[in-house]
C-alpha positions, 0 to 999 in steps of 0.5 A: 089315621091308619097307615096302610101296609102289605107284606108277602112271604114274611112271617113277621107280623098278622094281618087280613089275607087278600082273596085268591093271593094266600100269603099276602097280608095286610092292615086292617085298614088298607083300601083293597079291591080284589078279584080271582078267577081260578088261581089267577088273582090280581088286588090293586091296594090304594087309592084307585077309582078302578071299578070291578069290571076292569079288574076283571078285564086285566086278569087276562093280563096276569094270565100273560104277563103284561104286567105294565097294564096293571099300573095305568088307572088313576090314582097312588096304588099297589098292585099284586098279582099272580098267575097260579105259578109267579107273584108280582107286585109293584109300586107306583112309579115315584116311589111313594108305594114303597116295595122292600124285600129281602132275600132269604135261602134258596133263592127266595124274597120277602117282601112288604110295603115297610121295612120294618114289616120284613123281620129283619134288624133295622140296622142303618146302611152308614156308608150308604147314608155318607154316600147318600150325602155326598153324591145323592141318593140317586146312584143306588136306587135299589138301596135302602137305608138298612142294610140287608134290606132292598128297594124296589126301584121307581118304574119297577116291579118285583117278579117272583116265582118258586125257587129262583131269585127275584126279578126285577120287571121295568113296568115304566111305560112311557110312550114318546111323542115327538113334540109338545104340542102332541103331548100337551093335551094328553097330560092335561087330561092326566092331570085334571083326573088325577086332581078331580077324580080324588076332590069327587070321591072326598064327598067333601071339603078338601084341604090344599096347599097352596104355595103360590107357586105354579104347581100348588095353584095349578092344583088348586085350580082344578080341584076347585072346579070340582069340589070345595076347598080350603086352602092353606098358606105359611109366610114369615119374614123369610119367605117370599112375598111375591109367593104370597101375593099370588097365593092370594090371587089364586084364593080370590080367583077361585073362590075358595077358603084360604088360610094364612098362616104368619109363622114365627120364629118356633116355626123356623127349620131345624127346631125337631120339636119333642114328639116329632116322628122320626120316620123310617128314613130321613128327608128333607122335610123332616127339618120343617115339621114344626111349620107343617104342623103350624099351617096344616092345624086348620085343615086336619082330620079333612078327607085329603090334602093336595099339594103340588109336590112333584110338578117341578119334577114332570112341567119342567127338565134340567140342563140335562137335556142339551147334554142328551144333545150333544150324546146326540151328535147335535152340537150345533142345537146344543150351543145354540140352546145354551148361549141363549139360555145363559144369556137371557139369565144374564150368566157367562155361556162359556163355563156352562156350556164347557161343564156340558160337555164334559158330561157328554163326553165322560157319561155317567160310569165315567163321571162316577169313576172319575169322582171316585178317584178324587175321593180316592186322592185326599181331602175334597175342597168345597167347590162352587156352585158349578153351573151346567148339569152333571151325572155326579157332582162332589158337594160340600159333604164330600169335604166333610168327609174322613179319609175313611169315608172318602175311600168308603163313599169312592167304592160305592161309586165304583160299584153304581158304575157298574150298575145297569142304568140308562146312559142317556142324560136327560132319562136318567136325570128325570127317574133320578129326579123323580125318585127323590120326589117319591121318597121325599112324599114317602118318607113325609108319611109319618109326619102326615099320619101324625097331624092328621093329613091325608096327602095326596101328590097328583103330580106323581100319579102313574099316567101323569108322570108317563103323559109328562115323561112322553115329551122331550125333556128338550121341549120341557125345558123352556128358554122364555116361558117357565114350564111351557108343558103346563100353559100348553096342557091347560091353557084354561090357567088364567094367562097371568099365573102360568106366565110366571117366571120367578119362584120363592127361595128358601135360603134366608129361612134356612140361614135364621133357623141354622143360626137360631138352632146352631148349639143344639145341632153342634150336638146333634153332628157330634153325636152323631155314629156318621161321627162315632163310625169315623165316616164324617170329621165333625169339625169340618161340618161344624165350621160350614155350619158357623159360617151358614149360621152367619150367612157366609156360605149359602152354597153349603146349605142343602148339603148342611140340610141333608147332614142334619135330618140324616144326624137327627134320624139316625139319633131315633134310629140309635134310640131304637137299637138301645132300647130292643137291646135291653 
């Protein structure tokens, strides 16, 4: 399966120049459709069913700018485009079309759809990645993992013109309805397309997972009503046997062929078998790569492979947005909202509800100030699980944290705070969310292309995201009913699939992989250059990871995930470095 890539003004590798756009090159193998009309030319590279006609009919949108237009068919694509003076490009608005660029002399940029493909040395950004895991990514979403090297964020574009720098163009697009109902049907319609279109072009069996969560069997659902599907499972001993139950309720509903797959414990997180790809950046995934080859070996060298990833992201909102209400002078609502809320979970409101409203009032740059200064003040105490939502929240990596580290991580907190993001809690914690998505499906790629797997994420297409985002965050988020947007936009759902409330955990096969592989990731932490760059104190990680190996500490464990894939990839990235010196 060949990768697909794209590079413009780099001089860094060969490849197929695209029609009436010169100096943008691309793999042999990239799905392109192009058309030019005299210096205007547009390409859209991807998977898009657009036919030639309306490329055609959108070049008088090249011609004035509207570069949003390009961005609205179906599908996971890049568009490129120039009117005969200025170049864009742009991703889709996830992130998983990735656009990279760097800035040369005189004001100019190349870019390319890897960051490999820009000539650049690929020297790993280590006070980002510490950042990165203490805070999250979502404070820099113009970084990339290397230093030098940019990324074009989700929901923007790159602008290009002779002699001047590089623009950035938001092309996100999301035009707001009032309420759900309104927005239901038109994100129904998004996502029937963006599932059906893609099973009709296979021509054939499509692979699928199917979790037994609401977004995979929603998927899977609709896929079925348009093609023939094989559908895959994992189960072990540690995952939930309710997920599994309605795995194979969906299967028999449908009629579709199912596969189960009953992981052992070499299928257990952590294990980064011999051969594993290292991947151009690290992501969670990274760590069940020896499950993902275990339960997608039967649908292999398939067309496609749907999955469902990205549903939590636009069927549902955080706690975000009672803090966008009371940015809102809407108290009362507010309180009303979050009484009911913690009550019906059986948690005390107070608490929740002072955290609220301590990120209304701080707001993001004062949040980002704020964690910055008790970085700056010594060592951080792992906190508890807070509940309530906040725009920056020290984690357990910020204990693991050097005095070095912490004054490096604490200066580029000081710098996102002067970036320009909205301040409005619900919009930003939506772009944030869904940019990790888009990188997490992004940074898969490798592992896909190494097993055979063609993914594809219709919950993160363009017009679905855009049909999601359109509805208030506040009527996403559902007090009774779990992802409301989803029964309402496809109310054809078999009633006892979409009135499911619970979803499965993945603690407890976390917890068994720490403790099968903790020798091994002792290792891979003390080698680590987060350790040799004296950003991270290895015996404070080493004792969290003790502790989460026993099962003493569950709160640790994604920030002990995240260390470990990123420790594991900067060991590739390490590997790579030493043998180009040679």
């Amino acid at each position: 399966m060949e990768r697909e890539w794209m590079t413009g003004g780099s001089a860094a590798v060969d490849g197929w120049t695209i029609d009436g756009l010169g100096d943008v090159h691309r793999a042999p193998g990239t799905r392109v459709q192009a058309v030019a009309e005299g210096p205007v030319a547009l390409a859209v590279v991807g998977d898009c069913p657009v036919s030639e006609q309306e490329l055609h009919a959108a070049l008088e949108a090249v011609r004035t700018s509207r570069w949003v237009e390009l961005t609205r068919w179906p599908g996971s694509y890049w568009v490129v485009a120039s009117d005969g003076r200025q170049r864009f490009v742009c991703g889709d608005l996830a992130g998983i079309r990735a656009v990279y660029y760097t800035l040369r002399g005189g004001g100019g940029a190349a870019w390319a759809t890897e960051a490999r493909l820009l000539g650049r040395p690929l020297v790993p950004d280590l006070p980002w990645l510490a950042a990165r895991l203490t805070v999250g990514e979502h404070h820099w979403p113009h970084r990339s993992p290397y230093e030098e090297i940019r990324l074009v964020p989700g929901g923007f574009g790159l602008l290009r013109a002779p002699g001047a720098p590089p623009q950035l163009v938001d092309v996100s697009g999301v035009e707001p309805v009032d309420e759900l109902r309104e927005g239901a049907d038109r994100f129904g319609r998004a996502l029937t397309e963006a599932v059906q279109h893609r099973v009709r072009a296979a021509g054939g069996a499509v692979g699928a997972d199917l979790s037994g969560g609401l977004d995979s069997s929603a998927a899977v659902v609709l896929a079925a009503d348009a093609g023939t599907v094989h559908a895959v499972t994992y189960t072990d001993g540690y995952t939930s046997g309710e997920d599994m139950a309605f795995a194979s309720r969906v299967a028999e509903h449908t009629g579709i062929g199912h596969t189960v797959d009953l992981g052992a414990d070499e299928q257990l997180p952590f294990s980064f078998p011999a051969g594993q790809p290292t991947g151009v950046e690290p992501v969670l995934e990274a760590a069940m790569y020896a499950m993902d080859a275990s339960y997608l070996h039967p649908v292999r060298g398939l067309p496609l492979h749907l999955t469902g990833h990205g549903g939590d992201i636009v069927l549902d909102a955080s706690s975000s947005c009672w803090v966008r209400l009371l940015q809102d002078s809407r108290r009362r609502e507010a309180h009303r909202q979050v009484v009911a809320f913690a009550r019906l979970r059986n948690t005390a409101p107070g608490p929740y509800w002072k955290a609220l409203k301590e990120s209304a009032v701080l707001g993001r740059a004062g949040s980002l100030e704020r964690a910055a200064q008790a970085l700056e003040r010594g060592p951080i105490m792992p906190e508890a699980a807070v509940a309530g939502w906040s725009w920056c929240r020290l984690g357990a990596g910020a204990s693991w944290l050097t005095g070095y580290g912490r004054h490096q991580v604490a200066a580029l907190l000081r710098q996102a705070a002067r970036d320009q993001q909205t301040e409005l809690a619900d919009e930003f914690d939506q772009w944030a969310a869904l940019r990790s998505v888009g990188a997490s499906a992004r940074g898969w790629a490798p592992y896909g292309q190494a097993l055979g797997v063609r993914p594809v994420y219709p919950y993160l297409d363009n017009q679905v995201v855009r049909a999601a985002f359109a509805v208030p965050a506040l009527a996403r988020r559902g007090l009774v009913a779990y992802k409301p947007l989803l029964r309402a936009a496809l109310p054809e759902l078999p009633d006892w699939l979409t009135s499911r409330r619970s979803k499965g955990s993945f603690t407890a096969q976390r917890i068994a992989g720490l403790a099968r592989h903790r020798d091994r990731l002792d290792g891979l932490i003390v080698s680590s250059p987060l350790v040799h760059g004296g950003l991270i104190d290895p015996a404070a990680v080493r004792s969290a990871l003790a502790q989460a190996a026993r099962g003493q500490s569950a709160t640790v464990i994604a920030d002990l995930h995240q260390l470990i894939v990123t420790c594991w990839w900067l060991s590739g990235q390490t590997t790579r470095t030493e043998v180009a010196a040679c």
